[in-house]
BAGUNU-153285 format. One record per residue (C-alpha): x, y, z. Coordinates in steps of 0.2 Angstrom, whole numbers, plus 5000, padded with zeros to 4 digits. Layout:
BEGIN
XYZ ...
***
This chain:
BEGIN
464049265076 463249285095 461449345095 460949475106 459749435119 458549555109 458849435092 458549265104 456849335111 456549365093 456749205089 455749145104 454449225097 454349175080 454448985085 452849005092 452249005071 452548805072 451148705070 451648535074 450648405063 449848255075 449448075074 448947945086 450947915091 451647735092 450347675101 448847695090 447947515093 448347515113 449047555127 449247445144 449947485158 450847365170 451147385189 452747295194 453647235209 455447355214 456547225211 455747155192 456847125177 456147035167 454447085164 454747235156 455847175143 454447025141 453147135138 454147225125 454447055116 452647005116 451947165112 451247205091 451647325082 450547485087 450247465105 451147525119 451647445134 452147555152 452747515168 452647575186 453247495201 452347485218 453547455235 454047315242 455347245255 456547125247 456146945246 454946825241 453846795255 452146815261 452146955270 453147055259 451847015245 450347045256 451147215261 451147295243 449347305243 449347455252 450247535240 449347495224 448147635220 449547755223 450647675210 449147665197 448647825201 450347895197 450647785181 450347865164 449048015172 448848085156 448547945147 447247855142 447847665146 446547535140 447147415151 448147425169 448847255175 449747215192 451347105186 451546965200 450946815203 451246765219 450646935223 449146905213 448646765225 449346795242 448346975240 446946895229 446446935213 444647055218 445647125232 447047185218 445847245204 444847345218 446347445223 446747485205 445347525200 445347645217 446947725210 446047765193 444247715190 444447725171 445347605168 445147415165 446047315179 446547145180 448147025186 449546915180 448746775188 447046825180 447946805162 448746655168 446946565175 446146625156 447346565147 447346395155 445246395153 445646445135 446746275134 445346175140 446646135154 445946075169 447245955176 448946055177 450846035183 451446205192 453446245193 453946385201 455446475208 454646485225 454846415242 453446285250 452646405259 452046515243 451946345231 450546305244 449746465244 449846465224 449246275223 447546315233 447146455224 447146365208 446246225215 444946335221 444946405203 444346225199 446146155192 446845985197 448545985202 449645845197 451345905203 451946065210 453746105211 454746235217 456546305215 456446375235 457346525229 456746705238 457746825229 457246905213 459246905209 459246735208 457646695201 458146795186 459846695184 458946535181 459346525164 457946465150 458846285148 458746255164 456946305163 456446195147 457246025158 456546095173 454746105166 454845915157 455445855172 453945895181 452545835167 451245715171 450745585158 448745655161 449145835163 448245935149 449446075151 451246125160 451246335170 452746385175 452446535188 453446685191 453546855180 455446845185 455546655176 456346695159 455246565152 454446645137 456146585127 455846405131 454046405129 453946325110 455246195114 454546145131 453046115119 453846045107 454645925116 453145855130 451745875113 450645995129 450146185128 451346275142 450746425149 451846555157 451646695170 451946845157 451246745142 449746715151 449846895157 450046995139 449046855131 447546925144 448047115141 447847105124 446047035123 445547155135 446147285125 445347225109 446747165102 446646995096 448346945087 448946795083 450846785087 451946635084 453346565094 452546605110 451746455114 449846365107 448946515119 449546625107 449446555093 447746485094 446746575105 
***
């Protein structure tokens, strides 16, 4: 039977009696917050993988033109605070992360953690490549192969940064691809080959760039198969997110970063 609109008020009323029983929600160790690129895929679902039981991973994305290239990558910095400022407002996130890497270095690392940080001053800040550069330190890597998706003009960019970060590079390869669309087709397999044939018999370990690179599926078997730690752009990211979160799990099948460190 109907209710009047005098019984519905009444029942309005009396719901207000409710009181809800709380807990620290599905997030209770964590929660980071990731600011991404418009056209990223992959990332997301990564960071989903990659994340332990009990923290909370978020996302955001911050403008930019279509296409891989310099200036498109140098123009998101001006829209960085906004997109921090508007991620998760009110939240605590322990941790707030810019998701690119060849944005990381074409806009530079200080230049990126100052502009979140701007957006909310709360919050820990820090970069893909950040994670990336860690994680190789944590490796006792100094000498390095790079593969990447990217054209020549970003592998350069990219390749001085790391030597300025006091790597040694021994080969740098890119895929000279400029869309995201296509970047994310390249499938792990191709990845795996990709990344063995690039090794150097003296490189400590084997990067593969790009948050768009669906390498984290291929990271144990490129191990595996060249006996060297690989680190990857959204490893080396989580891995970093993590510790500066205060979470220090050990995770198999992602790689000696991981598991050892």
């Amino acid at each position: 039977m109907a209710l009047t609109k005098a019984q519905n008020e009444e029942v309005f009323v009396q719901s207000q009696q409710w009181q809800p029983e709380f807990d620290h929600s599905s997030a209770w160790r964590a929660r980071l917050g990731f600011v991404l690129i418009s056209n990223d895929t992959v990332i997301e679902e990564d960071m989903f993988r990659l994340a332990p039981e009990g923290v909370g991973v978020h996302f955001t994305r911050s403008p930019m033109p279509t296409g891989c290239t310099v200036e498109n990558l140098a123009s998101m910095e001006a829209g960085l605070a906004v997109s921090a400022a508007e991620l998760l407002p009110e939240f605590d996130l322990d941790v707030v992360c810019y998701g690119c890497t060849s944005g990381s270095v074409v806009i530079g690392e200080s230049n990126v953690i100052r502009e979140l940080v701007r957006g909310n001053p709360k919050r820990k800040a820090t970069t893909l490549v950040t994670g990336v550069i860690e994680g190789l330190q944590a490796l006792s890597a100094r000498r390095i192969v790079m593969g990447t998706p990217y054209v020549d003009e970003i592998n350069s960019i990219e390749a001085q940064y790391f030597i300025d970060k006091g790597f040694e590079l021994l080969n740098v390869q890119g895929l000279n691809l400029t869309f995201d669309a296509d970047i994310t087709r390249v499938t792990p397999r191709y990845i795996c080959e990709f990344a063995q044939a690039i090794d150097h018999p003296e490189a400590d370990a084997i990067f593969i760039s790009c948050g768009a690179m669906r390498a984290i599926e291929v990271i144990e078997d490129i191990e595996q198969a060249t006996g060297k730690p690989v680190v990857t752009s959204n490893q080396g990211m989580m891995w970093k997110c993590l510790r500066m979160a205060g979470i220090d799990d050990r995770i198999n099948g992602y790689g000696r970063l991981f598991r050892e460190h």
